[in-house]
N, C-alpha and C positions, 0 to 999 in steps of 0.2 A: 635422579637426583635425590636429593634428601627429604623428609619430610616435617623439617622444621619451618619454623613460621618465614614464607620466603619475602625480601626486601623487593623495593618497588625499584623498577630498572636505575631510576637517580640513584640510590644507594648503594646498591652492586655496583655500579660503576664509581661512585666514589670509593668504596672498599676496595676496589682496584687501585684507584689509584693511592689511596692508601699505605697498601700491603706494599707499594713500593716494585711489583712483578714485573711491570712494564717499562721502560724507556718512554720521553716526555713521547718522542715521535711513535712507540709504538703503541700509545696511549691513546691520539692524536688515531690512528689506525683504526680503535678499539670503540671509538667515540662513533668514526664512518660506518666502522660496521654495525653497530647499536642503531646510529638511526635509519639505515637501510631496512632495517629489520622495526622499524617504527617509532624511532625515538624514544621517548619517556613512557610513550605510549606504551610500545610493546610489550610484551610479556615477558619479563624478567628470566624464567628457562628457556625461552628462546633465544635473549641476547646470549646466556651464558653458552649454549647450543654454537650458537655462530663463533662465540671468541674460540670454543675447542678448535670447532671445522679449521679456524682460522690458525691454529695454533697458537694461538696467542695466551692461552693458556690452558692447565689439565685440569683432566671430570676431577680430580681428586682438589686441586684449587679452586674446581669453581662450588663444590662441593660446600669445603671448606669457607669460603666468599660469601655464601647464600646463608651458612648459621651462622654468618656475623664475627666468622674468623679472620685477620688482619695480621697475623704473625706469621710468614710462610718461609721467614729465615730462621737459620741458625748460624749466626758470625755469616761467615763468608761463602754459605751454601744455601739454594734456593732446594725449598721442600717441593718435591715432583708430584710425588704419591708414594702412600703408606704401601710398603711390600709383606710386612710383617708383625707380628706384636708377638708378647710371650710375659712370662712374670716379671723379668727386669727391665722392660720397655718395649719400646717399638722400631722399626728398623723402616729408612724411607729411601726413597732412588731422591735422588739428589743432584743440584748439579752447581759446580764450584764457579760462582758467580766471578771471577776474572779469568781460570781460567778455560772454560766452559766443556771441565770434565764433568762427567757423570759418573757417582758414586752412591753408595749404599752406607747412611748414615746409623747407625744404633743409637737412641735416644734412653739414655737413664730417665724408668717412670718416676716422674713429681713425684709421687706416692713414699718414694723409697728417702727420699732427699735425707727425710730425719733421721732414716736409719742406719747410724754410722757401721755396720755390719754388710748395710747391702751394696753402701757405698765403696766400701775397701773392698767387697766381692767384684764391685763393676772394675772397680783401679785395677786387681788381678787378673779380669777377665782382657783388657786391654792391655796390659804386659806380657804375659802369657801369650798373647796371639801375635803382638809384634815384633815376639822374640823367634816365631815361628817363620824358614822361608825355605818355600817349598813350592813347584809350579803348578800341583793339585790342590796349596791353599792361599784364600786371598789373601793380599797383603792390606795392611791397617796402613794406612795416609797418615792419618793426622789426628786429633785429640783435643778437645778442650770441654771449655764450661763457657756458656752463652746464656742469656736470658733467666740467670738462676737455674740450666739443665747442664748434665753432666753427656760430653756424648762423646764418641767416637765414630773414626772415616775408615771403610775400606771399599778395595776396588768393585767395582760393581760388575757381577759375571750377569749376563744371559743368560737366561732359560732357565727352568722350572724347579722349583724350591727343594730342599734334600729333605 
């Protein structure tokens, strides 16, 4: 896990439920299994340890969770884990919270926001690829701007990075 200053299991588990990751009931799940594992007591990487086991959620969210991260959407997709990063952002597995595909989100970097050049690069770079269809290339879903970020959706392949 991370080596940032880590919260006391109370807290991790209210960032949980927070970040909104969970269902009341699979919250309610997430609570049994913390205190199995010893309450408030316990040791806060071993609660986060037990939620992976349990699936209830990824090293990459609970990662995120322990530095005090609570944003794990984008609009209407829950962020998995980071697949990739590069100069114009980062790219995460994803998965479309109703309808529970899994997708490979490209995240325009904050960084770039101001610059109306990198911005019309990222607009090109998602027109450009949606105009594209071809069964050797993924196809782009979907598009928008959430939380003041610029992103774009495509399908999410398996296996090992090009």
């Amino acid at each position: 896990m991370s080596s940032h200053t880590i919260p006391t299991t109370n807290i991790f588990l209210a960032s949980i439920e927070k970040s909104g990751l969970l269902s009341a009931k699979r919250l309610a799940e997430a609570l049994e299994v913390a205190e199995s594992a010893g309450g408030a007591e316990a040791d806060v990487k071993t609660v986060a340890l037990r939620l992976i086991e349990h699936k209830m959620i990824t090293r990459w969210q609970a990662e995120q969770l322990l530095a005090g991260h609570t944003v794990l959407f984008l609009g209407k997709y829950k962020l998995l884990e980071r697949i990739g990063k590069g100069g114009m952002g980062a790219v995460y597995k994803a998965e479309h919270t109703v309808m529970g595909r899994i997708v490979a989100l490209k995240v325009m970097a904050s960084a770039l926001l101001n610059d109306s050049n990198a911005v019309a690069r990222f607009h090109r770079e998602v027109q450009a690829a949606a105009a594209l269809n071809h069964p050797n290339i993924v196809t782009i879903i979907d598009r928008g701007f959430e939380n003041g970020l610029y992103y774009f959706v495509m399908e999410y392949v398996e296996g090992v990075s090009l």
